[in-house]
N, C-alpha and C positions, 0 to 999 in steps of 0.2 A: 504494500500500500504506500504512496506516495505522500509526503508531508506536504502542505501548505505552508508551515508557518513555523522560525524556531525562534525561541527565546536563547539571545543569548545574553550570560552573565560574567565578564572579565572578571576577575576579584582577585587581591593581595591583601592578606591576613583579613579576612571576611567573616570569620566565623561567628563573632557576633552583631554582625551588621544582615547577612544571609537569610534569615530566618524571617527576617521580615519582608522581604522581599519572596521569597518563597511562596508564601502564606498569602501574599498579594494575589501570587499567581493563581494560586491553589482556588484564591476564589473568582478567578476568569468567567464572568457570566457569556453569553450567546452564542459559546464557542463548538456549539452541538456539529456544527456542518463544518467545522474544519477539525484538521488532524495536525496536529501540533505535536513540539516538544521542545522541553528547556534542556539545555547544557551549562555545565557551568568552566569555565577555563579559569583553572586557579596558577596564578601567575608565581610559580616560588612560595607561598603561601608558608611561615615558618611558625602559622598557630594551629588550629584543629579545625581550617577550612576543610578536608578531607572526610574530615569526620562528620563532620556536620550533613554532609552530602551523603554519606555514605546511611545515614541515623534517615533522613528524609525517604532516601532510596525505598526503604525498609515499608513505610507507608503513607506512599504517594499515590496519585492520582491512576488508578488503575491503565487509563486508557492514551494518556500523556507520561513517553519515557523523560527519566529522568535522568542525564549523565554527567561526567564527571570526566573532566581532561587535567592533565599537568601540561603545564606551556614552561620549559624552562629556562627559555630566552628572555628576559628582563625589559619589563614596558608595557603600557597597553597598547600599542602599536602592535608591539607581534601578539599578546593575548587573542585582537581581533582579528588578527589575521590568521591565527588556527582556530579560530571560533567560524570563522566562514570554512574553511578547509574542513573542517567538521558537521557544520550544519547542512543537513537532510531536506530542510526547506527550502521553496522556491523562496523566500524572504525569509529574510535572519533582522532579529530586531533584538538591538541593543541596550540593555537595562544598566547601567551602573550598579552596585553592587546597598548603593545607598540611594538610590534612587526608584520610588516607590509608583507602580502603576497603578491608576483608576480600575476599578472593576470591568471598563469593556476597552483596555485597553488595545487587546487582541484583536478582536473584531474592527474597533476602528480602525486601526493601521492594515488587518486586510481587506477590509473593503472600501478604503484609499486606494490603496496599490492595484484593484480593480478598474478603481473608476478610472486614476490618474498610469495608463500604461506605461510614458513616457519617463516615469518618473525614477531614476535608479535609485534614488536614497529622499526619505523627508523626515523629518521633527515636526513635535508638535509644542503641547505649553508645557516648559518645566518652572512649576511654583516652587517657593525655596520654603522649608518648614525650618524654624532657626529655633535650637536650643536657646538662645538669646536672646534680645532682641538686637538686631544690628542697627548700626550707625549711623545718626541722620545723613540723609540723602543717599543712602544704599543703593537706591535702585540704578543710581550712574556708573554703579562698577559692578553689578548684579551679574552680567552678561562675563566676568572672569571666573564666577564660580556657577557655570553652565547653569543659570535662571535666567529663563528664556519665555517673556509671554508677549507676542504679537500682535495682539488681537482674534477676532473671529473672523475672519475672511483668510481662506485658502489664498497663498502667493506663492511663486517661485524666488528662490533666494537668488542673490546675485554674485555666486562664483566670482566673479573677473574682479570684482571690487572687497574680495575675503567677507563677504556678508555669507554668512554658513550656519550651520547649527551644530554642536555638539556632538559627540558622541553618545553623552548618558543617558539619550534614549531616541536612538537613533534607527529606521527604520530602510534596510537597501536589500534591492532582489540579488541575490546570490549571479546570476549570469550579469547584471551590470556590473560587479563588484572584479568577478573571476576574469571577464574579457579585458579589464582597465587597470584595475592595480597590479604594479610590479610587486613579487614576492618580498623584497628587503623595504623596509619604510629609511626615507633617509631622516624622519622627526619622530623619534620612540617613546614620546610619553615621556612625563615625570619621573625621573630617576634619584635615590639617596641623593643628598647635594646638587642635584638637579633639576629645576624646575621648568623646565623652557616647554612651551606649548607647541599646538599646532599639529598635533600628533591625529586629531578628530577630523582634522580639514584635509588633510593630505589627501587619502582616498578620494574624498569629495570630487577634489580639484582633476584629481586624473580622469572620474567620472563624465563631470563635467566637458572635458576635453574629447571624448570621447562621442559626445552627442549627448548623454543622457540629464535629464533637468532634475532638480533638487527642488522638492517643493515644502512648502509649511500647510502641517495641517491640525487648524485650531482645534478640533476636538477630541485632538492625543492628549491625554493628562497624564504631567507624572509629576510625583513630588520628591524634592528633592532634600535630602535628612542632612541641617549643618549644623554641628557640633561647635560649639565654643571656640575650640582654636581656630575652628576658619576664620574666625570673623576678628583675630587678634593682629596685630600693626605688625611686625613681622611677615607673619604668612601672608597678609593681604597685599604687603608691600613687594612682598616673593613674587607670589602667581601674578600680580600686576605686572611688574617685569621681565618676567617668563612670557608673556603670550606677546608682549614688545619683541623677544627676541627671537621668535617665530618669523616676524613680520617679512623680512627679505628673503628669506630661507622661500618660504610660502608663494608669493611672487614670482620665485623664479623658475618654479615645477613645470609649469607651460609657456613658457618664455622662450622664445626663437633666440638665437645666437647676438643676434645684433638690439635686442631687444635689452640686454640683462647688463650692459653699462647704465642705461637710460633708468632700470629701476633701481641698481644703485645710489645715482645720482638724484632721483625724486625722494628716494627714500631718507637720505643723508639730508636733503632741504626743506623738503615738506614735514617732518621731525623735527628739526634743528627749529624752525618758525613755530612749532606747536611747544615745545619746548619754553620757548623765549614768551612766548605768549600765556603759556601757564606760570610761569615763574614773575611776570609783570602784573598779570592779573589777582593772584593770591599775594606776591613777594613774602613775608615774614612769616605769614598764614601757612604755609605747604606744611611744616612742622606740627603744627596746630590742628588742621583739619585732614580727617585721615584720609578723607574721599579724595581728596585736591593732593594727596601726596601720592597718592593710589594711581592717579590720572597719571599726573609727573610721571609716575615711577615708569608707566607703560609708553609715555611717550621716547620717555629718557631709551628706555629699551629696545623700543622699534629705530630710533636713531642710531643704535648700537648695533644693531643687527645685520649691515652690511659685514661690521667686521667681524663679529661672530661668526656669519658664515664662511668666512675667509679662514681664518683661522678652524675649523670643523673642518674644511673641506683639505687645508694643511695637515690636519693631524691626521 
């Protein structure tokens, strides 16, 4: 029997994050006419992610397998790329591991991928559920900790210009994925002491390149579970500059030869003025207001990113 539809789940030391998500699944309503199944790719996982999976295994959903991979290439970049290598569905739809589905989650993202053929990959609205409460004017840097809400009108995103969605709950048909992504990702994800993004976009962009359209679809819900230290001036000031330092890497994936001075050069000026323009507009304030340090941090980063890719592609 042929699968329609697989869940999949990357996850690094998950084990008690897993369970809720699982349980999300588990109570998947309208899912009678299709045949599903989750997987879960534990990336190095050095708590009782294993086990947790193995405990569920035991009494799950009779008629939805439930599996378990070791990925032990480091990143979520390769997690997702043996999670497609893996998945049995015509659509492979990705959950973050803290990242919580609506009851018809399922259903709406395949009867999206129905209506919308054209579409290799879409997102929908990821709302943020905050242990905390976060920092006035949050919602300006909301989009670095993948909370994403759009609206309610269906659009296609715009590749050429990095306007893209996430990964943490990310929906792509398995043959637009398999025809367009190259096997090695050159942006791997979050690594120990490394925060640099762009690892969600990459696929996209080759997608993209290849003909197929990335659409947004407002009636995907997923909530997204942040804990306290997301929301602390360090990390926030980290990932801010981590997804800056994506920015030229990202740029030049589909970039012609004569093409990749010229985004250098936009990149290094069109920064360097954003730059100067956040630092005149706050001046003493960046210190002070985290959101406005958060900006800086990503502009400073996308400025910086030519030479990081320089030095990446040296090493």
């Amino acid at each position: 029997m042929s699968v329609d539809f697989t869940v999949a789940i990357p996850t690094y030391n998950g084990a008690a994050r897993l369970p809720k998500v699982l349980e999300k699944l588990r109570m998947q309503s309208g899912t009678e006419q299709i045949s599903w199944e989750v997987i879960v790719i534990d990336n190095n996982s050095t708590d009782e992610t294993a086990k947790v999976v193995k405990e569920y295994q035991t009494h799950w959903l009779p008629l939805v397998p439930l599996k378990y991979f070791l990925e032990p290439e480091q990143g979520a970049a390769f997690a997702r790329l043996r999670a497609v290598r893996e998945a049995e569905g015509e659509l492979a739809g990705f959950l973050d591991d803290d990242n919580l589905p609506a009851p018809n989650w399922i259903v709406q993202a395949f009867s999206f991928a129905k209506k919308y053929p054209k579409a290799g990959a879409f997102s929908g609205q990821i709302h943020g559920e905050f242990e905390v409460e976060p920092p006035e004017n949050f919602e300006r840097i909301q989009a670095f900790l993948a909370i994403r809400e759009r609206g309610s009108t269906p659009h296609r995103f715009e590749p050429e210009k990095l306007r893209l969605p996430p990964a943490a709950s990310l929906v792509v048909r398995k043959k637009a994925w398999s025809e367009s992504v190259p096997p090695r990702p050159t942006l791997t994800g979050k690594l120990p002491g490394l925060m640099v993004q762009g690892d969600d976009y990459e696929p996209l962009l080759y997608m993209h390149k290849a003909g197929w359209e990335i659409w947004y679809h407002p009636d995907l819900h997923t909530y997204h579970q942040i804990p306290h230290w997301r929301l602390e001036r360090d990390y926030l000031l980290s990932i801010s500059r981590g997804c800056g330092l994506a920015t030229c890497q990202l740029r030049m994936i589909n970039a012609k030869s004569w093409q990749k001075p010229v985004i250098v050069i936009r990149t290094l000026l069109g920064n360097l003025r954003r730059v100067v323009q956040q630092f005149i507009k706050y001046r003493g304030k960046v210190k002070s207001d985290l959101i406005a340090a958060c900006e800086f941090e990503f502009f400073l980063g996308s400025l910086m990113s030519p030479f990081y890719l320089k030095r990446k592609n040296q090493g």
